[in-house]
C-alpha positions as a Markdown table, in Angstrom:
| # | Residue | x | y | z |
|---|---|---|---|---|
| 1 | Unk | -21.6 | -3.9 | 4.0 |
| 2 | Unk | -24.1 | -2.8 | 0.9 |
| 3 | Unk | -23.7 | 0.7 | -0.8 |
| 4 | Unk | -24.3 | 2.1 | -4.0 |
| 5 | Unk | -21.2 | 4.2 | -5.5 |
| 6 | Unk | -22.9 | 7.0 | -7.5 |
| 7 | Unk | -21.8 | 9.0 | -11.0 |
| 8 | Unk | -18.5 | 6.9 | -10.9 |
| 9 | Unk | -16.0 | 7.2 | -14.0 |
| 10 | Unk | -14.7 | 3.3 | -14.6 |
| 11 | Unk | -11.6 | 3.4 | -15.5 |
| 12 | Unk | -10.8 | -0.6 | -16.1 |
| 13 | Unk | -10.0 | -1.4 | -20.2 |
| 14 | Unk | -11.1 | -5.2 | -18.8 |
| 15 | Unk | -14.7 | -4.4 | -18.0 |
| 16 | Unk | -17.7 | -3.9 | -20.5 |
| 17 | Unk | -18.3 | -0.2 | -18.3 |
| 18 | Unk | -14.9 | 1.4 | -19.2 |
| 19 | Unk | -14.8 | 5.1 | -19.3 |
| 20 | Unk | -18.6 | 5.1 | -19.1 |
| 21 | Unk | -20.3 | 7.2 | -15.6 |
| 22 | Unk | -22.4 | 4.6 | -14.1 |
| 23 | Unk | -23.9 | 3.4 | -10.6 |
| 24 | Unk | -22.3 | 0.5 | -8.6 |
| 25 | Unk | -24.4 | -1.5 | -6.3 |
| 26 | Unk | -22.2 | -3.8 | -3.6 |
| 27 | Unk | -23.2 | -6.0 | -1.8 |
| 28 | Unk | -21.7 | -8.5 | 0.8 |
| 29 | Unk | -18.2 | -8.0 | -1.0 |
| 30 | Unk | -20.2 | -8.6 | -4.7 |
| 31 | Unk | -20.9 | -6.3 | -7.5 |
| 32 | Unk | -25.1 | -6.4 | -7.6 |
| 33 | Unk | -25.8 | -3.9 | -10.5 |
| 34 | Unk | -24.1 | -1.7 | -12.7 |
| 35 | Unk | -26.4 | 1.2 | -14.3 |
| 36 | Unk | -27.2 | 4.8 | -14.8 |
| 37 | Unk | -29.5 | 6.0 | -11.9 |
| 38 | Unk | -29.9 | 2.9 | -9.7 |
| 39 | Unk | -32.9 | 3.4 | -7.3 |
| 40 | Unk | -31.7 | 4.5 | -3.9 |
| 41 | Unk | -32.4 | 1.1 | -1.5 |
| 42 | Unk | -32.9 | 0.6 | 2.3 |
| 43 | Unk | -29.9 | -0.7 | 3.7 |
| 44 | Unk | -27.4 | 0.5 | 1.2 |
| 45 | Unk | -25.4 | 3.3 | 2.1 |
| 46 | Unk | -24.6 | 5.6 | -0.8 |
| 47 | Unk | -21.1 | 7.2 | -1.7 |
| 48 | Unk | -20.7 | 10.2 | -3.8 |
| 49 | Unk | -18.0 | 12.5 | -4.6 |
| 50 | Unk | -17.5 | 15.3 | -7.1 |
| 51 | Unk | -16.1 | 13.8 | -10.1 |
| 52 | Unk | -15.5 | 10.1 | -8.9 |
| 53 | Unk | -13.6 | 7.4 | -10.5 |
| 54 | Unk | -13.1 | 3.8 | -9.6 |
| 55 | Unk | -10.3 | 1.2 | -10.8 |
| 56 | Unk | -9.6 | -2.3 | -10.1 |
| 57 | Unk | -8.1 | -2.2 | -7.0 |
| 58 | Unk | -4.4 | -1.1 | -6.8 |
| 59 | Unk | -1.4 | -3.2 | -6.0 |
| 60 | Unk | 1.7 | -2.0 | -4.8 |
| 61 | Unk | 4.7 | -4.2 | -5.2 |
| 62 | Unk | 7.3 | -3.2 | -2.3 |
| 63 | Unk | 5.8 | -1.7 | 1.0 |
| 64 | Unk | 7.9 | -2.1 | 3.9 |
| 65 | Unk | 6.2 | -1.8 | 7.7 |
| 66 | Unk | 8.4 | -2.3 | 10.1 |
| 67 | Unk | 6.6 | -5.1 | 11.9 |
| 68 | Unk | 8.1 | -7.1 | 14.0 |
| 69 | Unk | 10.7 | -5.1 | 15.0 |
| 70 | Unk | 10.4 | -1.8 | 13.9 |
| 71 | Unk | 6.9 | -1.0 | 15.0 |
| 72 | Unk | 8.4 | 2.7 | 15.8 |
| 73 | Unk | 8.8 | 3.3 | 12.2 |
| 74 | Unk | 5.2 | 1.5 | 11.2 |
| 75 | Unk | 2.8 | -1.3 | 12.2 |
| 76 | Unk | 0.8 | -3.8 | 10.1 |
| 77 | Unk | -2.3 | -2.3 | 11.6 |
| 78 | Unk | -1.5 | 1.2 | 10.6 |
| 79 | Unk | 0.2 | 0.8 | 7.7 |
| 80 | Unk | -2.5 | -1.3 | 6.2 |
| 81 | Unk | -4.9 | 1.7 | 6.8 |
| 82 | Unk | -2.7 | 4.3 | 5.5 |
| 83 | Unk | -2.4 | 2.1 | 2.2 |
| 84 | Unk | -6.1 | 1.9 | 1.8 |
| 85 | Unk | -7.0 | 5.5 | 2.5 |
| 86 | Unk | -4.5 | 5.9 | -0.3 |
| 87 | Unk | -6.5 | 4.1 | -2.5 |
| 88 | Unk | -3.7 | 0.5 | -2.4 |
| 89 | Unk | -6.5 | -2.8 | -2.4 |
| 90 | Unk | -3.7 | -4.9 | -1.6 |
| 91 | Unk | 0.3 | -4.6 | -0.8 |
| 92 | Unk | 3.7 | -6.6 | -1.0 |
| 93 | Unk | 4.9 | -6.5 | 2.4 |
| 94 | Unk | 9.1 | -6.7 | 1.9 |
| 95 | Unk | 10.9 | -8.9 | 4.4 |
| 96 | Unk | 13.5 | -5.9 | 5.8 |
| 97 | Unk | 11.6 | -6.3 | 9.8 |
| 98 | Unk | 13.2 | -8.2 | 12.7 |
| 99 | Unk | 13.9 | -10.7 | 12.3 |
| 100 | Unk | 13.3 | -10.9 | 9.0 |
| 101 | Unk | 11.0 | -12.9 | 7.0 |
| 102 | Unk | 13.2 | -15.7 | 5.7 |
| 103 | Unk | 10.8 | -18.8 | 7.2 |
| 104 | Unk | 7.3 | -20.0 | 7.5 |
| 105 | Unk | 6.7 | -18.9 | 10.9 |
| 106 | Unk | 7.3 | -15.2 | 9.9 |
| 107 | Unk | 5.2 | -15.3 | 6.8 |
| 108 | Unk | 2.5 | -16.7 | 9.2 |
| 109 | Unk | 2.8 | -13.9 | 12.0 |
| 110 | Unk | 2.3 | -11.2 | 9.1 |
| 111 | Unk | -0.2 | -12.7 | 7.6 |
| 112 | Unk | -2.3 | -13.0 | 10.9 |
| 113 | Unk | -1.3 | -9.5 | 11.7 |
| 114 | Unk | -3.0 | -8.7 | 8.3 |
| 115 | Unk | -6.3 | -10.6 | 9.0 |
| 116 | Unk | -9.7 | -8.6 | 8.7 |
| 117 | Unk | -7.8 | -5.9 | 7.4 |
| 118 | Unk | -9.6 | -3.7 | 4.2 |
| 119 | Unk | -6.3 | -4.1 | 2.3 |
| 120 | Unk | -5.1 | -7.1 | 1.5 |
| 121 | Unk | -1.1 | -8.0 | 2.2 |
| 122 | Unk | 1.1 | -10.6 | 0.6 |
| 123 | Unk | 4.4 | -10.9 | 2.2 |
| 124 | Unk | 7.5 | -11.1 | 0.4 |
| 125 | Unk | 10.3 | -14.3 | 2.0 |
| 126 | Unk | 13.8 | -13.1 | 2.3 |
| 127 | Unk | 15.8 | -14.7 | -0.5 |
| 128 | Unk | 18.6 | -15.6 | 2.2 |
| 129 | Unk | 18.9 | -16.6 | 5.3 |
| 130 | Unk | 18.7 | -13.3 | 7.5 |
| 131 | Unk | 18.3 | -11.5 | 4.4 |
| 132 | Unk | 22.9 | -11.9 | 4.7 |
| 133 | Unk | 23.1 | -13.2 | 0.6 |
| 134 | Unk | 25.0 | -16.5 | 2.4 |
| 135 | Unk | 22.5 | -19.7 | 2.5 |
| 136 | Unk | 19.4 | -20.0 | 0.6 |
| 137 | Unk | 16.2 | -19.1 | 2.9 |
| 138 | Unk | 13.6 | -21.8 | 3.2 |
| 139 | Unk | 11.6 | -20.7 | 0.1 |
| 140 | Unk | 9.5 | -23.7 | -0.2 |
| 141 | Unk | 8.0 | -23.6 | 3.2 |
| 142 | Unk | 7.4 | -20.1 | 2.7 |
| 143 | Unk | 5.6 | -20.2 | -0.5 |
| 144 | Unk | 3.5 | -22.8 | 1.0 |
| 145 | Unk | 2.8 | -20.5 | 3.8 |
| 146 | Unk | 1.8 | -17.6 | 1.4 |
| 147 | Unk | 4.8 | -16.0 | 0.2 |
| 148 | Unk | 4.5 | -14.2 | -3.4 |
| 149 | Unk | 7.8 | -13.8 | -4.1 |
| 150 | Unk | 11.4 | -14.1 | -2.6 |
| 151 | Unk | 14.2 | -11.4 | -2.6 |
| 152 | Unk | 16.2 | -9.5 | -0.2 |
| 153 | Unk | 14.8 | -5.6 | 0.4 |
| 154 | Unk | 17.9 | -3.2 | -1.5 |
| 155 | Unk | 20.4 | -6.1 | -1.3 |
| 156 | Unk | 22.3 | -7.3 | -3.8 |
| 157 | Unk | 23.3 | -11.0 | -4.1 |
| 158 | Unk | 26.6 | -11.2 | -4.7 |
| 159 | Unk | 27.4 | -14.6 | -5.0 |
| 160 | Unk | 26.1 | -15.2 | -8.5 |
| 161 | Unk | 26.4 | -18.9 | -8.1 |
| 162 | Unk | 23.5 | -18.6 | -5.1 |
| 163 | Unk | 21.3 | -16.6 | -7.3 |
| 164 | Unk | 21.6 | -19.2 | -10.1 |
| 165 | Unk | 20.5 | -21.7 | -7.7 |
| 166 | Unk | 17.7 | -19.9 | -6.6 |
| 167 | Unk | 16.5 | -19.3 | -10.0 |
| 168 | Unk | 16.6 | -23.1 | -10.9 |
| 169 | Unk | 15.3 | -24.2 | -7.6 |
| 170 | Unk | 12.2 | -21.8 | -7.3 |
| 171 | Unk | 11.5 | -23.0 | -10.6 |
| 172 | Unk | 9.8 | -26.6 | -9.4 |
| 173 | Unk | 7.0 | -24.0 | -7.3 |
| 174 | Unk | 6.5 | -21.3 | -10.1 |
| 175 | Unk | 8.4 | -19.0 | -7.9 |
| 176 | Unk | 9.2 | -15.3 | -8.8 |
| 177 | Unk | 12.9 | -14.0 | -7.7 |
| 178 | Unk | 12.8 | -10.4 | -7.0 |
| 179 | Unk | 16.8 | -9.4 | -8.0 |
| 180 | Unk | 17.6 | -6.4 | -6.4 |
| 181 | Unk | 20.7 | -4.6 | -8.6 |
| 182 | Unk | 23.2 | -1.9 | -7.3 |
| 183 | Unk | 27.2 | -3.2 | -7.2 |
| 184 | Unk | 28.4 | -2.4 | -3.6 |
| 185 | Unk | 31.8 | -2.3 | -4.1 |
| 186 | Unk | 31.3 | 0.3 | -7.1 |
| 187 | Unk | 28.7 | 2.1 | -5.1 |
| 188 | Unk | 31.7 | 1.9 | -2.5 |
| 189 | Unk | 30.7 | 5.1 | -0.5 |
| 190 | Unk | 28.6 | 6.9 | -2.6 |
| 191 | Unk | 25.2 | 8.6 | -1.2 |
| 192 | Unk | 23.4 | 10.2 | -4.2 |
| 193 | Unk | 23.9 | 9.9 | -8.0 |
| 194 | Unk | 27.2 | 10.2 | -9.8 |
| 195 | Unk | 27.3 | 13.5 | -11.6 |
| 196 | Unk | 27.0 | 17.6 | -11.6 |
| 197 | Unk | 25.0 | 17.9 | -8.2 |
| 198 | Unk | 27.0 | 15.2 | -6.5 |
| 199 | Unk | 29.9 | 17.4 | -7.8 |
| 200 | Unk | 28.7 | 20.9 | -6.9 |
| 201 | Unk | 27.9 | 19.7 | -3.2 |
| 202 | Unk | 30.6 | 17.6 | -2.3 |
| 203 | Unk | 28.5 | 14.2 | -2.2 |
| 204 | Unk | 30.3 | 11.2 | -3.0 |
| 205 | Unk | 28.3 | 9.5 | -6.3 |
| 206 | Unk | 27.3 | 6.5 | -6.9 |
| 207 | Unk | 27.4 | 6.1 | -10.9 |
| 208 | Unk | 24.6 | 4.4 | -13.3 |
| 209 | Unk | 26.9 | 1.6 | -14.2 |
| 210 | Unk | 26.5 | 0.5 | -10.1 |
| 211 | Unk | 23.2 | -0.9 | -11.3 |
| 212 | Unk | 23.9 | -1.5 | -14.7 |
| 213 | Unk | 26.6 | -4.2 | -14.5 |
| 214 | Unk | 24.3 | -6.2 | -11.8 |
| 215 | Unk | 21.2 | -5.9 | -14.4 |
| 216 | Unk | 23.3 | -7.2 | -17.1 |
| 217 | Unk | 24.6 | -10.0 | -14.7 |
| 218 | Unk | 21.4 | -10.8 | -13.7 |
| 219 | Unk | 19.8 | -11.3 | -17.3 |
| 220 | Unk | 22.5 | -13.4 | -17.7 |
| 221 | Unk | 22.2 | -15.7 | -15.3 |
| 222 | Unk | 18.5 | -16.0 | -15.8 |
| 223 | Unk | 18.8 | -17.1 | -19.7 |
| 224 | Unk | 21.7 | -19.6 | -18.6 |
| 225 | Unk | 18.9 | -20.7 | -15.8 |
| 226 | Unk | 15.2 | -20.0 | -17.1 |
| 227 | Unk | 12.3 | -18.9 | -14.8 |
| 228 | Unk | 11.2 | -15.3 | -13.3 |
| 229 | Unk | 13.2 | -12.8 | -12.4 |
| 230 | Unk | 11.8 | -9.4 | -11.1 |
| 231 | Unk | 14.2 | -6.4 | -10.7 |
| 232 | Unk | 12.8 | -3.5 | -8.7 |
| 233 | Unk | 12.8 | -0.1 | -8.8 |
| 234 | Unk | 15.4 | 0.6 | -11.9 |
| 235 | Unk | 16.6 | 4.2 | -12.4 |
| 236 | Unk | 18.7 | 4.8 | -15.4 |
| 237 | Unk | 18.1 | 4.4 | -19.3 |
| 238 | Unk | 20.4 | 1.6 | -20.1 |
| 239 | Unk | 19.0 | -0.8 | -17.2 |
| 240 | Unk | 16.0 | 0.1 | -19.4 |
| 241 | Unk | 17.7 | -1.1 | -22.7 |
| 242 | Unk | 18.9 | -4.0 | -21.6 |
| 243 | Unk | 15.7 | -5.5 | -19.9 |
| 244 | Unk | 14.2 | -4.5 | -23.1 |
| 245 | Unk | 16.3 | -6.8 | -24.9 |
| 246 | Unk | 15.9 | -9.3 | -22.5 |
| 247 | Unk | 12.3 | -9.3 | -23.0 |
| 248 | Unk | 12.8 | -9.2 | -27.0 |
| 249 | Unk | 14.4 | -12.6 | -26.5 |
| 250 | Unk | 11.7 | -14.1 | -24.5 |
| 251 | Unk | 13.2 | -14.2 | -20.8 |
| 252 | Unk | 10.6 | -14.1 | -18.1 |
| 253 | Unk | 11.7 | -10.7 | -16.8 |
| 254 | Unk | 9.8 | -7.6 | -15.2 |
| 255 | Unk | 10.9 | -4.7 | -13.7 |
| 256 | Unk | 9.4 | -1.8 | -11.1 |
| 257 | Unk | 10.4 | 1.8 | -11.0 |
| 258 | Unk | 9.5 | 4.2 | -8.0 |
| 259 | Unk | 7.3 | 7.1 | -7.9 |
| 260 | Unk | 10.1 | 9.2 | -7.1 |
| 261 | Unk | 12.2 | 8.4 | -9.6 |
| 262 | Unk | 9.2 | 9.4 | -12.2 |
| 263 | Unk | 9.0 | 12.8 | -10.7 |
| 264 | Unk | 11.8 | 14.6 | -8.5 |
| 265 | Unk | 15.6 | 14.6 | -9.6 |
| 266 | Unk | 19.0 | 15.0 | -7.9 |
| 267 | Unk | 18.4 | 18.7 | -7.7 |
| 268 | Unk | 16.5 | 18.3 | -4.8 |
| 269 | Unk | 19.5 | 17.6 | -2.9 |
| 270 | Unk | 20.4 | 21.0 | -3.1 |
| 271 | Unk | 19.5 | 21.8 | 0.6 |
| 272 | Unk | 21.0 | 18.4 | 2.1 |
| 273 | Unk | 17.6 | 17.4 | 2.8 |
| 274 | Unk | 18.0 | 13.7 | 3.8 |
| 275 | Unk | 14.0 | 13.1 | 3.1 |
| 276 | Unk | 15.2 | 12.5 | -0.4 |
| 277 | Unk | 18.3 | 9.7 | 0.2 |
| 278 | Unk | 17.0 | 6.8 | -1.4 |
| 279 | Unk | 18.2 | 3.9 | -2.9 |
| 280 | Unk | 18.9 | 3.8 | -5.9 |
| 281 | Unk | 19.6 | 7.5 | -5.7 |
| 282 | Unk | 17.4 | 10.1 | -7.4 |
| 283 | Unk | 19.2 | 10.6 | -10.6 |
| 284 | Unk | 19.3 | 13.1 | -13.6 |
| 285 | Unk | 16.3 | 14.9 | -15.7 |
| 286 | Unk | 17.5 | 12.9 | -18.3 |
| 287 | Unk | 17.0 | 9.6 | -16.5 |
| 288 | Unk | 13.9 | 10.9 | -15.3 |
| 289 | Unk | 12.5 | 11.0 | -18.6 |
| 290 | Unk | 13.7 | 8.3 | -20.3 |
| 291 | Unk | 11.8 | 6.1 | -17.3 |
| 292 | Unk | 8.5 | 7.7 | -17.9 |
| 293 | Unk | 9.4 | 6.6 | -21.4 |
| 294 | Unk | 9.7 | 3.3 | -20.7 |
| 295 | Unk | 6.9 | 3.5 | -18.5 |
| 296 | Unk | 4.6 | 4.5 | -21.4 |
| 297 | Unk | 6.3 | 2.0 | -23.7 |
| 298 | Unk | 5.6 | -0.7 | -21.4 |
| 299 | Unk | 9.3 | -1.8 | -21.0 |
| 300 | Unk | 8.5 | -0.7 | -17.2 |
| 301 | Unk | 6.1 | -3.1 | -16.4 |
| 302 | Unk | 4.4 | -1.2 | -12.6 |
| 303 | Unk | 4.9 | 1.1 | -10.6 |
| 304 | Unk | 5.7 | 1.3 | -6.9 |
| 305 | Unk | 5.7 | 3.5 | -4.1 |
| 306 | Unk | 8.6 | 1.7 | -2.7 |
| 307 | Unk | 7.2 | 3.0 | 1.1 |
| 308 | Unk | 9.9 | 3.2 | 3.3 |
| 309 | Unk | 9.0 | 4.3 | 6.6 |
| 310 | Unk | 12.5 | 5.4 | 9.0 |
| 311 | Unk | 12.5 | 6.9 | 12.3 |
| 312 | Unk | 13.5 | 10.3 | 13.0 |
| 313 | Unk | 16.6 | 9.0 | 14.8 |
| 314 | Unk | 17.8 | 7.9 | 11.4 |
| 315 | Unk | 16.8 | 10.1 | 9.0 |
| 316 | Unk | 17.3 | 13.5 | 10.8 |
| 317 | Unk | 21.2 | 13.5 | 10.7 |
| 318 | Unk | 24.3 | 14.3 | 8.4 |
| 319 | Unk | 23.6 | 13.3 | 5.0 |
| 320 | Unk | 25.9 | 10.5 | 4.5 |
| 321 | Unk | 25.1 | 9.3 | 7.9 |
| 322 | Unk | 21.2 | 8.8 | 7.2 |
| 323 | Unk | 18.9 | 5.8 | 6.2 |
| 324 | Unk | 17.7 | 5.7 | 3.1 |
| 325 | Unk | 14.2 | 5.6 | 2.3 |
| 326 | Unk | 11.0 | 7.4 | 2.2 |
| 327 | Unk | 7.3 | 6.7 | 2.8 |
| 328 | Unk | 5.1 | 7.4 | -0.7 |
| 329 | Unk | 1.8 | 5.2 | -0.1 |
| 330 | Unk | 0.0 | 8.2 | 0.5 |
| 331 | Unk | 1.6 | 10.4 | -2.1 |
| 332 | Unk | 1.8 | 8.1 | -4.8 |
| 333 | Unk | -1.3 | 8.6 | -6.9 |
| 334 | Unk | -1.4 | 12.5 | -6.6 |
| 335 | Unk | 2.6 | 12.7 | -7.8 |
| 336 | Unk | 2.2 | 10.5 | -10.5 |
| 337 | Unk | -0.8 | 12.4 | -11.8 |
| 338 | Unk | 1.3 | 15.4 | -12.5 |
| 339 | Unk | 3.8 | 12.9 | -15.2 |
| 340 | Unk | 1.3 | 10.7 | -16.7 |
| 341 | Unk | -1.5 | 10.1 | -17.9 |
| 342 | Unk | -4.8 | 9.0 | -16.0 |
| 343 | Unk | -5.1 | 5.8 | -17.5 |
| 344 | Unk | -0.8 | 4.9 | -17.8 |
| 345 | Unk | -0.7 | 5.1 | -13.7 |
| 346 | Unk | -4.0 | 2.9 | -13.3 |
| 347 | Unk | -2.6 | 0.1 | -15.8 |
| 348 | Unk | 0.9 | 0.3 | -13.9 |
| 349 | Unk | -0.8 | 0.6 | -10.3 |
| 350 | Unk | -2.9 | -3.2 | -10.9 |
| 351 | Unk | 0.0 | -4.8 | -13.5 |
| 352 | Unk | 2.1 | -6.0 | -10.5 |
| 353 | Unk | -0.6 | -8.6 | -9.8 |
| 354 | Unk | -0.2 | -10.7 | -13.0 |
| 355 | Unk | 3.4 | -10.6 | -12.2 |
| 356 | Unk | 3.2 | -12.1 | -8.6 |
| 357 | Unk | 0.2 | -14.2 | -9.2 |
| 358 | Unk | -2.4 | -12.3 | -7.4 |
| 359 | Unk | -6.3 | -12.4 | -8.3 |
| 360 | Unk | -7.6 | -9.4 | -9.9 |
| 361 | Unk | -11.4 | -8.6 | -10.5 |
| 362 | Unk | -12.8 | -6.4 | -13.1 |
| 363 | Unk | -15.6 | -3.9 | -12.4 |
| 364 | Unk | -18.7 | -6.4 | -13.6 |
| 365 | Unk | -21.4 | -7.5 | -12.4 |
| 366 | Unk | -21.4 | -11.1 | -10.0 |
| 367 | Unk | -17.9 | -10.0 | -9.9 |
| 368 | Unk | -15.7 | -9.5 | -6.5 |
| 369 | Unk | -15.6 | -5.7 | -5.7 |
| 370 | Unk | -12.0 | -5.1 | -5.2 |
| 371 | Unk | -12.0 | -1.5 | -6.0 |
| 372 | Unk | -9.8 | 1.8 | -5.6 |
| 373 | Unk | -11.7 | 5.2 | -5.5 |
| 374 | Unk | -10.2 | 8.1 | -6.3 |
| 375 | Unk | -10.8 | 11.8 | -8.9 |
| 376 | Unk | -8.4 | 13.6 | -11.2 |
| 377 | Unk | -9.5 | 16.6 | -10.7 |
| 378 | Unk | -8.3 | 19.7 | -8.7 |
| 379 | Unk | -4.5 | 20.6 | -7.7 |
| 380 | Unk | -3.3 | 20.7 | -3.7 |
| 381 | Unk | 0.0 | 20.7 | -1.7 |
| 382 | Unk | 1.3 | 18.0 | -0.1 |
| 383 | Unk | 2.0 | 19.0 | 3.7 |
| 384 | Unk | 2.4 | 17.0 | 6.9 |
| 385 | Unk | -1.3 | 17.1 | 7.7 |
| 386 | Unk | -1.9 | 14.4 | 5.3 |
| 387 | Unk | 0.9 | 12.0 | 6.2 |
| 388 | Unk | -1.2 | 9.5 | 7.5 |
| 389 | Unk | 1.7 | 7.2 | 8.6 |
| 390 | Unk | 3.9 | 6.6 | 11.9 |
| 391 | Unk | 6.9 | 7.8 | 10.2 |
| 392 | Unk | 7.0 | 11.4 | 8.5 |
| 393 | Unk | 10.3 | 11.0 | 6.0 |
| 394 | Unk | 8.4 | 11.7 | 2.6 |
| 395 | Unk | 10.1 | 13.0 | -0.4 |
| 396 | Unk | 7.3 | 15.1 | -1.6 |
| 397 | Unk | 6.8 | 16.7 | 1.9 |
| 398 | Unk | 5.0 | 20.5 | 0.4 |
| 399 | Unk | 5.3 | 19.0 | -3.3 |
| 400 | Unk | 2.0 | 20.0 | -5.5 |
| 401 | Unk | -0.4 | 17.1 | -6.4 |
| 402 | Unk | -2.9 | 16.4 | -8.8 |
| 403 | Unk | -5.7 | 14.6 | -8.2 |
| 404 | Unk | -6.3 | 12.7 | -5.2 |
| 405 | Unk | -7.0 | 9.0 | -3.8 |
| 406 | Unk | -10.3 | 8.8 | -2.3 |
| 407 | Unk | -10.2 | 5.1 | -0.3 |
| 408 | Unk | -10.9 | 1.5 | -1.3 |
| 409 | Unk | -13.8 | -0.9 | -1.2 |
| 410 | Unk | -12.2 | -4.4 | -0.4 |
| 411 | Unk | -12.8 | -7.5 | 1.8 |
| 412 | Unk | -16.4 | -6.4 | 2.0 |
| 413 | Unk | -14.9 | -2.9 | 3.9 |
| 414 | Unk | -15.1 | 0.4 | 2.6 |
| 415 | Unk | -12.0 | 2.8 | 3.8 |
| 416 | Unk | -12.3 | 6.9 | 3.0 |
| 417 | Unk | -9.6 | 9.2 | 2.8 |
């Protein structure tokens, strides 16, 4: 495919065109030219928009699909389209499907599921065997076979002696552990965070210090063992502080937090809405800012949608008896536009690929053209008609938006919204 992108904003602080409104001619899945007023050409298809910005493409770190298993709740196919219309180059598929992904066989079948597809995805191998936190998965055979990194999807390991192995192990292969952190026997039957709202509407709680005391384990354990820890989607100030000192003392550690827990709060429980069970549970205002803190500070390293597509047979019940979970691939970019700042959510949207050892290509010329399109302009709602995926249990279901994700140019294809 050749096209010229015309009048686009670059917002990449790694190319020579940052913040400058120039003309991108692609061809054959490589950046031509890069100029003001590039001559239109035969054979080149030419894509404007009102007040257009491109960025290296976007990563997000924890995507879950469903497939195999769950193709009711999502499909590779599908799900790889609704992440690029949402402007995602490439994903981390997690390994939470059926069976899971704990083997080289299943990080093949993804992967071949994934082929031809505009976004890219890199598939995530189950720590443990069947994802159970009992026997070491085979994590060799799967990084060999094109995993990124290994953890089990919202599942803690409890045996601290098996995650200490798997720190030292991985460490012959350059391998990242992803350390999921929530203490179930604290968290014991709790469904949304410890507190006032919890209190006010009779919802068991499931307090900070659930994740807090795993964290602090888990630090532990990696500067007894050495190597790379990753801890996803962390939701309360001092899980902040104490990565932060982690990082002060040179451990290899880097965390995710999720677009919800940037932008909506435990007061949205309020109506028993089960769209907004998640895990870890929205928290406080309080929390909320302190992560966007952190976030700007950089102790938050990038930021995920943490898409987590459920069936209606699982969601649409009593509160305590639903799924957690909601879908955010599509909502991502226009929620986080209303907390930070343009160039904040572009850095924390591409960092996750340093951190699992993905390629990334700045917007130059000779260069690959792995690029997310998108404007940050102009305020909307979000309702159901632009849920683009198989599954409808989104969090910011009639939330207002600011800006919008436009598509992708990747793998030589280019996907509109």
């Amino acid at each position: 495919m050749k096209l010229i992108l015309r009048k686009a904003n670059v917002i990449d602080p790694k190319s020579p065109y940052h913040n400058q409104v120039v003309d991108v001619k692609i061809a054959d899945g490589i950046i031509e030219e890069i100029a003001k007023g590039i001559n239109a050409t035969d054979g080149y298809k030419e894509v404007v928009f009102d007040q257009l910005h491109i960025s290296q493409g976007w990563f997000d770190s924890s995507v879950c699909l469903g497939e195999p298993g769950f193709e009711d709740r999502e499909t590779i196919s599908n799900g790889l389209q609704v992440a690029a219309k949402s402007g995602f180059t490439a994903i981390a598929l997690q390994p939470n499907t059926a069976p899971v992904l704990d083997n080289q066989s299943q990080i093949n079948f993804v992967k071949y599921k994934a082929n031809a597809s505009a976004t890219s995805l890199y598939p995530i191998g189950a720590l443990t065997k069947n994802s159970e936190g009992t026997d070491l998965a085979e994590l060799f055979d799967m990084k060999n076979a094109g995993a990124v990194a290994f953890g089990d999807y919202n599942k803690n390991v409890t045996n601290a002696n098996l995650l200490k192995i798997a720190l030292q192990y991985v460490q012959d292969f350059d391998g990242l552990v992803i350390a999921f952190a929530q203490d179930e026997k604290i968290t014991g039957a709790g469904i949304a965070n410890e507190g006032e709202v919890a209190t006010r509407l009779g919802l068991k709680g499931i307090p900070n210090l659930a994740e807090e005391l795993i964290i602090a384990r888990n630090l532990s354990l990696l500067e007894y063992t050495g190597g790379k820890m990753h801890i996803p989607t962390v939701s309360t100030p001092q899980s902040i502080q104490l990565i932060k000192e982690a990082k002060a003392k040179g451990l290899q550690v880097t965390c995710s937090v999720a677009v919800h827990h940037l932008v909506l709060t435990d007061e949205m429980l309020s109506g028993f809405d089960t769209r907004y069970k998640v895990c870890p549970p929205l928290r406080t205002d309080s929390n909320r800012q302190a992560l966007i803190a952190a976030v700007i500070d950089g102790t938050i390293d990038c930021i995920t949608s943490d898409h987590n597509p459920m069936d209606i047979e699982h969601k649409k019940l009593e509160f305590d008896l639903a799924k957690n979970g909601t879908i955010g691939l599509e909502s991502a970019f226009g929620a986080l536009l209303t907390v930070l700042p343009l160039e904040i959510i572009v850095q924390k949207l591409t960092a996750a690929k340093s951190i699992f050892n993905i390629s990334s290509s700045s917007i130059n010329v000779g260069n690959i053209a792995e690029i997310s399109l998108f404007t940050a302009e102009g305020e909307w709602q979000f309702t159901k008609d632009n849920i683009l995926s198989k599954s409808k249990n989104s969090a910011f279901l009639n939330a207002q938006m600011k800006g919008k994700a436009l598509g992708i140019y990747n793998n030589g294809q280019l996907v509109l919204a």
